[in-house]
C-alpha positions as semicolon CSV with decimal commas, in nm:
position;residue;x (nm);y (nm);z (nm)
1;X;0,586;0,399;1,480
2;X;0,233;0,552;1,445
3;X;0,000;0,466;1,228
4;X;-0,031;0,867;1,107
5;X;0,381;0,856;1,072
6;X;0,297;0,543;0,851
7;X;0,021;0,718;0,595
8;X;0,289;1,035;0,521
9;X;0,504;0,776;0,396
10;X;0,517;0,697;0,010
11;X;0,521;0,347;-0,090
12;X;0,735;0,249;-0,404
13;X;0,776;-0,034;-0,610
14;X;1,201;-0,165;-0,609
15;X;1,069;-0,373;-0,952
16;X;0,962;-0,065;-1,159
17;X;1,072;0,239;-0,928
18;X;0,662;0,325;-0,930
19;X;0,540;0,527;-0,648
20;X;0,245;0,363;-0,573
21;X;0,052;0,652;-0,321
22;X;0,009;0,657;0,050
23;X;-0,045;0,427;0,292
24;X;-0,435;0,451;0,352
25;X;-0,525;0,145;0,617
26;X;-0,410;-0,138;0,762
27;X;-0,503;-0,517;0,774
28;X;-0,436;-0,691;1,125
29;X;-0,402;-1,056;1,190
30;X;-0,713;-1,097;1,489
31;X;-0,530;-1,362;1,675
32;X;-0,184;-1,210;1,776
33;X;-0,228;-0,835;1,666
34;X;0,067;-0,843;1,392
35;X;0,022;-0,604;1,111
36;X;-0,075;-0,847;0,748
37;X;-0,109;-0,640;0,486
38;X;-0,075;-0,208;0,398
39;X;-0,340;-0,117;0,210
40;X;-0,241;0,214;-0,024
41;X;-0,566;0,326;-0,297
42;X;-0,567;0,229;-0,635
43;X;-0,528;0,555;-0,887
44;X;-0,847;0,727;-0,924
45;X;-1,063;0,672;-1,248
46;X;-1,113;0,989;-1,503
47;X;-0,856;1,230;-1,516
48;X;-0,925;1,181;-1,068
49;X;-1,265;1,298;-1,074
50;X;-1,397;0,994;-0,969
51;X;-1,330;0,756;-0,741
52;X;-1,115;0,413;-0,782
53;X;-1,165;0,065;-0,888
54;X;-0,894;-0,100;-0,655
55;X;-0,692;-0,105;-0,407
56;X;-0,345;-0,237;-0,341
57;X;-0,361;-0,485;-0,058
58;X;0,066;-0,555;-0,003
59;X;0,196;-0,852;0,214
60;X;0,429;-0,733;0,460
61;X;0,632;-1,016;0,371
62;X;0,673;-0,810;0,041
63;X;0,797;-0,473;0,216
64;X;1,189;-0,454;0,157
65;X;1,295;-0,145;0,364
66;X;1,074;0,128;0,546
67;X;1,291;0,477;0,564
68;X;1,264;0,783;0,693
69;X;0,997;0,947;0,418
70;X;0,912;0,618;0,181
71;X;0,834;0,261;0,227
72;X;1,092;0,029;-0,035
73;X;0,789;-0,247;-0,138
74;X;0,869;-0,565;-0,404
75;X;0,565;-0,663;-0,584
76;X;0,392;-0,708;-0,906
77;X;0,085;-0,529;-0,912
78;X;-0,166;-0,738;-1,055
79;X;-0,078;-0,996;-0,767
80;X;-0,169;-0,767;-0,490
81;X;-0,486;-0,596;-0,674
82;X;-0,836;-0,600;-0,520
83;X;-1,152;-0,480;-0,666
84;X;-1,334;-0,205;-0,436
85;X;-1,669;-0,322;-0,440
């Protein structure tokens, strides 16, 4: 798969059946080239005007099932939060 298949893909969240956004970036593991987290955007700040406060930063450990237009992810949210600085 390509990473451009991978951003058209929606993730969502199996514990509250959220859809979380798109994947936006990926975090690699530097010694043996494995994919370690999906990165998808936080939701932007006033009424989406302005830009966000965090990002979601998901283990792929914690991806359940990647299909065809969405990717199946089991998380809770405040775990996997990280503040854009």
């Amino acid at each position: 798969m390509r990473f451009c298949e991978f951003q058209k893909k929606e993730v969502i969240n199996v514990c509250d059946c959220k859809c979380l956004g798109n994947v936006c970036d990926l975090e690699f593991d530097e010694h043996d080239g494995c994919i370690r987290t999906i990165i998808v955007p936080g939701p932007a700040k006033f009424f989406g005007c302005v830009g966000r406060e965090f990002e979601l930063h998901i283990p792929c450990c914690k991806i359940v099932k990647i299909g065809p237009d969405i990717i199946l992810v089991d998380i809770e949210e405040k775990e996997v939060r990280k503040k854009i600085q």
